[in-house]
Backbone as numpy.savetxt, mean C-alpha at the origin, in Angstrom:
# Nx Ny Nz CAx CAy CAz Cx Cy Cz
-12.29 17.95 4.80 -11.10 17.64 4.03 -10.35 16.45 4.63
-10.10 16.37 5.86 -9.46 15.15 6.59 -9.87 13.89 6.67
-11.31 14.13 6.47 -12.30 12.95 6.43 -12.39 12.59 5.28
-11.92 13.33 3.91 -11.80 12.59 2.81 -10.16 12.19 2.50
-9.64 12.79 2.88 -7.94 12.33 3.06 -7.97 10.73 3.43
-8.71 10.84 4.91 -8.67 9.80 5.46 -9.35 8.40 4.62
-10.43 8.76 3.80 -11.47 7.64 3.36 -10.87 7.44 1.91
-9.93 8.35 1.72 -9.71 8.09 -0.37 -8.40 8.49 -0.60
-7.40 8.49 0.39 -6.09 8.59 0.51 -5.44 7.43 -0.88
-5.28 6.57 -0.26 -4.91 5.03 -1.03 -5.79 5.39 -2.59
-6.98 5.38 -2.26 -7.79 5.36 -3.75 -7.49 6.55 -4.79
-7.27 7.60 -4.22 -6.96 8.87 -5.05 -5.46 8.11 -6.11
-4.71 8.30 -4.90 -3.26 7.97 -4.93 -3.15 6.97 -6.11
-3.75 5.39 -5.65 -3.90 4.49 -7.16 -4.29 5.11 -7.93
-5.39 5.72 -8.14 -6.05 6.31 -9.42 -5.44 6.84 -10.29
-4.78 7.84 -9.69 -3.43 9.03 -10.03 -2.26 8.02 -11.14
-2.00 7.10 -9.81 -0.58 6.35 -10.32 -1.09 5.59 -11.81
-2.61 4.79 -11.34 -2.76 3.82 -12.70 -3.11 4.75 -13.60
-3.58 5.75 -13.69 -3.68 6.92 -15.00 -2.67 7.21 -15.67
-1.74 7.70 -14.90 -0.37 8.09 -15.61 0.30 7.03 -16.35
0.41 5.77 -15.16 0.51 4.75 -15.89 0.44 3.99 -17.37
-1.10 4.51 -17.34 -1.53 3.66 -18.66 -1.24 4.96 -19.67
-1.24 6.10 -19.24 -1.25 6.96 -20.30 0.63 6.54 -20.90
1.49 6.40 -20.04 2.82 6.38 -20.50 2.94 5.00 -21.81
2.31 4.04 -20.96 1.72 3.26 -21.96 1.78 2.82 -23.30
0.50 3.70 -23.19 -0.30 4.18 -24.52 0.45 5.38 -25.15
1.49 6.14 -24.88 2.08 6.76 -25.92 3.75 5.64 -26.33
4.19 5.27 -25.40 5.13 4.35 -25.65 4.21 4.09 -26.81
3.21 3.03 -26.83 2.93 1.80 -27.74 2.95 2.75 -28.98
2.21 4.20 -28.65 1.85 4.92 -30.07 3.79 5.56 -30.74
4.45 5.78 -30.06 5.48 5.96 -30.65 6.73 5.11 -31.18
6.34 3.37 -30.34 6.96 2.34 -31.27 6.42 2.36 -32.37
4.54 2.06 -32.31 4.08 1.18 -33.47 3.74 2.39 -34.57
3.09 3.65 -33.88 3.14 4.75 -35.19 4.26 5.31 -35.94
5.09 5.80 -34.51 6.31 7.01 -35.29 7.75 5.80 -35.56
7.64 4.63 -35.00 9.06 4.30 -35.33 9.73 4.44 -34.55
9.44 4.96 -33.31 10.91 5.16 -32.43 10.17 5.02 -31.13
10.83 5.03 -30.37 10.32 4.66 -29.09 10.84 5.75 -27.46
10.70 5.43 -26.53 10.62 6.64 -25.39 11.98 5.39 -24.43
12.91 5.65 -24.01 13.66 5.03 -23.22 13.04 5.04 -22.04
12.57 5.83 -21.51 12.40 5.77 -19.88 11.15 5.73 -19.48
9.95 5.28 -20.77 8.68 5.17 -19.76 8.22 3.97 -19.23
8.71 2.84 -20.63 8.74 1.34 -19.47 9.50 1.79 -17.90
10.14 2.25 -17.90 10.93 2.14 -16.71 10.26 2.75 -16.01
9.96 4.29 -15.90 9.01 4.82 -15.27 7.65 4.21 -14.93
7.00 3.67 -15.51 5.63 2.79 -15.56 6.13 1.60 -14.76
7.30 0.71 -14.58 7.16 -0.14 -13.54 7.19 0.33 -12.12
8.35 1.22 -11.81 8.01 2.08 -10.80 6.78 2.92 -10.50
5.58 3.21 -10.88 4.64 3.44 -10.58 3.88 1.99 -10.46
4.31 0.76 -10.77 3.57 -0.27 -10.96 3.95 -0.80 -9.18
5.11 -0.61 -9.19 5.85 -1.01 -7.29 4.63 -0.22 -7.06
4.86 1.18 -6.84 4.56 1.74 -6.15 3.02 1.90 -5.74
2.45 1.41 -6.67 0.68 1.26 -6.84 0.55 -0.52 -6.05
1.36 -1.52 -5.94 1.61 -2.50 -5.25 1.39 -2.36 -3.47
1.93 -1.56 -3.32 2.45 -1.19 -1.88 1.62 -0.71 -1.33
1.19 0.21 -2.22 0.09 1.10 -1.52 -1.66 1.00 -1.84
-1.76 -0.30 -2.90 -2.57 -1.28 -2.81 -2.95 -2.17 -1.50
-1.91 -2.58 -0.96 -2.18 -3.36 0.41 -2.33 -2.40 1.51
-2.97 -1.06 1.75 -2.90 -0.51 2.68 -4.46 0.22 1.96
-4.88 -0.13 0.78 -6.10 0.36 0.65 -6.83 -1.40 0.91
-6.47 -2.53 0.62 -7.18 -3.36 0.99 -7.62 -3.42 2.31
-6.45 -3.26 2.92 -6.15 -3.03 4.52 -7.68 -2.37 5.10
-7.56 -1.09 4.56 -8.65 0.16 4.62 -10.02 -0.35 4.30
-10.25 -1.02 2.97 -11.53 -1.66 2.65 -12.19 -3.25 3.75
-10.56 -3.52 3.97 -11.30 -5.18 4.63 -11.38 -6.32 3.97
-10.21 -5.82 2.60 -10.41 -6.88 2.00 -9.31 -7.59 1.08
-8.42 -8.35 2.52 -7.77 -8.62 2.44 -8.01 -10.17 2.85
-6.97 -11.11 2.57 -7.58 -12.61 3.02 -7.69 -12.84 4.11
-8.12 -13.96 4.42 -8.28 -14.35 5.58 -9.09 -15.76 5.97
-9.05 -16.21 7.14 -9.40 -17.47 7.37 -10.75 -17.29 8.26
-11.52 -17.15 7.98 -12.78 -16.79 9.12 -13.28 -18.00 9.29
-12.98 -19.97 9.32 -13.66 -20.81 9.56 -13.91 -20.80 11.03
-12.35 -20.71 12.08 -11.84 -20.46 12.78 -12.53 -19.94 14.38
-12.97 -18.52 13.58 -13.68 -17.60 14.21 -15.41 -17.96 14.99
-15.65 -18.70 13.95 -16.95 -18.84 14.12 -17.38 -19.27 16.02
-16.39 -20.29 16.48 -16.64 -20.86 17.55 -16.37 -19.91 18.93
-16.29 -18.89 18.24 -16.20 -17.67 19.63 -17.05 -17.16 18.95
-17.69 -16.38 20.73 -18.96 -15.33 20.88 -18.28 -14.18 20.34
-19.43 -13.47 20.19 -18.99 -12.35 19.50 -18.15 -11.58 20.20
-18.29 -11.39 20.87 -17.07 -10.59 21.69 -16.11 -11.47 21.23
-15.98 -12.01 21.52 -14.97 -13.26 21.20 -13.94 -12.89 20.17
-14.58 -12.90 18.98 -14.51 -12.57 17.63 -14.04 -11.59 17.25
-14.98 -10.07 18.02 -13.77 -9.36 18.04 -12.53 -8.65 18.62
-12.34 -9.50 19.93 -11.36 -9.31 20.14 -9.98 -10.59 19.30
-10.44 -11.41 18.13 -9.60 -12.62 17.88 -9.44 -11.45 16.51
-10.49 -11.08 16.16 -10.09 -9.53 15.05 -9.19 -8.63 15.14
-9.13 -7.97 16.33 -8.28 -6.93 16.89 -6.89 -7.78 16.94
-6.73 -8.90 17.71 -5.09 -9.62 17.78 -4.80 -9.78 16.30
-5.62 -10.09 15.68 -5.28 -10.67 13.92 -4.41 -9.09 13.09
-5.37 -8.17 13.30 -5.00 -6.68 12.88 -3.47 -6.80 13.81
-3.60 -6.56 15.18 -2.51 -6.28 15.82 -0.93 -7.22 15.47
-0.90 -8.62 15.14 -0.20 -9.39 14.12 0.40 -9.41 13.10
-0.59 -8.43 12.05 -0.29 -8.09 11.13 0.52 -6.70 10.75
-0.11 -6.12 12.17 1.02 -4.57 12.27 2.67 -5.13 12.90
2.14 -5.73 13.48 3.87 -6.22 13.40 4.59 -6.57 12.77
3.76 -7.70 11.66 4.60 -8.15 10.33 5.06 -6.71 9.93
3.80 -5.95 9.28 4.17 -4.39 8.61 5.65 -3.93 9.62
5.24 -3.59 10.61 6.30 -2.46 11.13 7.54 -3.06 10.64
7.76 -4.76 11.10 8.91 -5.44 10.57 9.40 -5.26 8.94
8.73 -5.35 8.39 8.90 -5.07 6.85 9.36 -3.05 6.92
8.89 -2.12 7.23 8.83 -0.70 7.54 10.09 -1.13 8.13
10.95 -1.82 9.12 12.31 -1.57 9.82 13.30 -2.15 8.80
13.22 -3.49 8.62 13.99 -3.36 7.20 14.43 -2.88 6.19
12.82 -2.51 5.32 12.97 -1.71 4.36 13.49 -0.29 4.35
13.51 0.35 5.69 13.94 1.57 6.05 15.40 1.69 5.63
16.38 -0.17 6.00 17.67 0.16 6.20 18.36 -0.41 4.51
16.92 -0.71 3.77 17.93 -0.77 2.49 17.47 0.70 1.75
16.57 1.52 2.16 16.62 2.32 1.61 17.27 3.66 1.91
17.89 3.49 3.05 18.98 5.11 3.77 20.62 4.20 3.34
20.62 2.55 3.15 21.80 2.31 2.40 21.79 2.77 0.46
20.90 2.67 0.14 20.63 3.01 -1.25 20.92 4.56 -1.09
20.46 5.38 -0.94 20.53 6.76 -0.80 22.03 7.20 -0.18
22.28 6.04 0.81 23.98 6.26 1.10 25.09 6.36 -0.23
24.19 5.27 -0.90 25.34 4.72 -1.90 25.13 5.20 -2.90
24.28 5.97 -3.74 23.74 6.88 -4.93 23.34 6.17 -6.07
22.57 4.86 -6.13 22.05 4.21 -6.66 21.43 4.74 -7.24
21.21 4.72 -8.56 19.79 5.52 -9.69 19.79 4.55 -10.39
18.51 4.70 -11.27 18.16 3.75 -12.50 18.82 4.43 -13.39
18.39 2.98 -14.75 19.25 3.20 -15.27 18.74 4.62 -16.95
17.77 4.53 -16.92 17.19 5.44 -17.99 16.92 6.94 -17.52
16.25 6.90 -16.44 15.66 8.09 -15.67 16.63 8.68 -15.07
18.02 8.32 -14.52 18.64 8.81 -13.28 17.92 8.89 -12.33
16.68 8.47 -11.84 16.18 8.42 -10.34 16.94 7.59 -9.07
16.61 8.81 -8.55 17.95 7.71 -7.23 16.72 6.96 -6.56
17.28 5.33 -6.40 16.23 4.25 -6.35 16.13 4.02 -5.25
16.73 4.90 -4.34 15.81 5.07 -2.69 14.59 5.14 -2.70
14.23 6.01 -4.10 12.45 6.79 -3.70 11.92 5.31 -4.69
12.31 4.75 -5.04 11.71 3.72 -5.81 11.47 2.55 -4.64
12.13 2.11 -3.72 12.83 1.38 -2.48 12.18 2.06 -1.12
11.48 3.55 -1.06 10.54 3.74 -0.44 9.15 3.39 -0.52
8.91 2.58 -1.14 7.59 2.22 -1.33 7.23 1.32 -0.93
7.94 -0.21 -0.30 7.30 -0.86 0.70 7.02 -0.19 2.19
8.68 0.68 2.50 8.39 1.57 3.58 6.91 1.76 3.90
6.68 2.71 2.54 5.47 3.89 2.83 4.57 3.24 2.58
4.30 2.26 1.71 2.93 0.98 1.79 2.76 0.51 3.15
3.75 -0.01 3.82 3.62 -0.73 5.04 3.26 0.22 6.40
3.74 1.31 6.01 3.16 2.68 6.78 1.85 2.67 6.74
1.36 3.21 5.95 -0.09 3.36 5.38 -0.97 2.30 6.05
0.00 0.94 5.56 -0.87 -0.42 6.46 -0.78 -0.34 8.02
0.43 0.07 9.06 -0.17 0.17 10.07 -1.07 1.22 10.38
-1.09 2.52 9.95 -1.97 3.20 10.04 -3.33 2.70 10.36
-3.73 1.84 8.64 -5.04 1.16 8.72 -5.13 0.50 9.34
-4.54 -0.78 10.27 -4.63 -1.49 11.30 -4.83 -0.77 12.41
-4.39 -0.08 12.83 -4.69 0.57 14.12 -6.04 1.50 14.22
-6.46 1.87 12.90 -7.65 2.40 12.96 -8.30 1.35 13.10
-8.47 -0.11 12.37 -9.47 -1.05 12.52 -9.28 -1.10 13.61
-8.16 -1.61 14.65 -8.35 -2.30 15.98 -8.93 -1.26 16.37
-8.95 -0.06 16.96 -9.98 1.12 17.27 -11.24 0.48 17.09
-11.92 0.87 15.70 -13.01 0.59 15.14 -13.42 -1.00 16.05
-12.53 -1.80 15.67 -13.62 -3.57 16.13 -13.20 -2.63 17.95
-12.74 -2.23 18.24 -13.01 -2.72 19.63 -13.86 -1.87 20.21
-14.63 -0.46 19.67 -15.11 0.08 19.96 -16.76 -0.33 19.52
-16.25 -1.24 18.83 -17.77 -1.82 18.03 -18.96 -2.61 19.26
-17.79 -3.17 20.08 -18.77 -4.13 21.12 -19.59 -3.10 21.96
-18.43 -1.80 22.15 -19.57 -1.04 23.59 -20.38 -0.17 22.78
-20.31 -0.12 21.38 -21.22 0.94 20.80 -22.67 -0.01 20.84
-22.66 -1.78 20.71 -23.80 -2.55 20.60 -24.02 -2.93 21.75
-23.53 -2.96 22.92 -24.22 -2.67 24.44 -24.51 -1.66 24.84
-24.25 -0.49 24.26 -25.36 1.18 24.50 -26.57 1.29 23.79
-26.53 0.52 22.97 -28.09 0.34 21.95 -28.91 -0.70 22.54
């Protein structure tokens, strides 16, 4: 169970979000263009799952590896080399994250201070405003598993 938590966390999660998503959608569209009337709060609802499938998009790229990057660079270091210029690159990028995670932390315990909701749903837009938080979470997570992974990669190919 942990081992699929761990491998389809992000992917479940999108799946979930873009389903509901499109289903809100697709009845919006069917109750403008069939019945004449329309749903106030699922555009609204559907962009907030659209943040929130954003955020936690970059922490499944994170997870896959496939995220950008400049590999011309790399080439001129040995492999070791390489991955330890891998591991600093991951480790770089968890800092950006955590930095984004310390910020975003303090507009979202001020939002929740201040009782901010949208405007159709009444959702208080902390939990809307948690989602770079918890994206950028997710992303150091996955960084720190990669740096693990590359650095354990060199002594697993000098025991073989």
């Amino acid at each position: 169970m942990l081992k699929f938590f761990d491998e389809h966390f992000e992917e479940s999660f999108l799946v979930a979000l873009m389903a509901v998503m499109t289903l809100l959608i697709g009845v919006q569209i069917f109750m403008r263009y069939v019945l004449g009337a329309s749903l106030s709060w699922s555009e609204e609802l559907a962009r907030y799952f659209f943040i929130w499938m954003t955020y936690v998009g970059i922490a499944y790229a994170v997870r896959r590896d496939a995220h950008i990057r400049v590999t011309m660079f790399t080439g001129i270091f040995s492999i070791r080399g390489q991955v330890y210029l891998r591991a600093l690159t991951h480790i770089i990028f968890a800092g950006f994250a955590a930095y984004v995670m310390y910020q975003g932390w303090f507009l979202v315990e001020k939002t929740f201070r201040f009782g901010q909701s949208s405007a159709s749903l009444g959702l208080p837009m902390g939990i809307v405003y948690l989602a770079p938080f918890t994206g950028f979470l997710l992303v150091v997570v996955r960084l720190a598993q990669a740096v693990v992974m590359e650095l354990r990669a060199p002594e697993q190919g000098e025991a073989e």
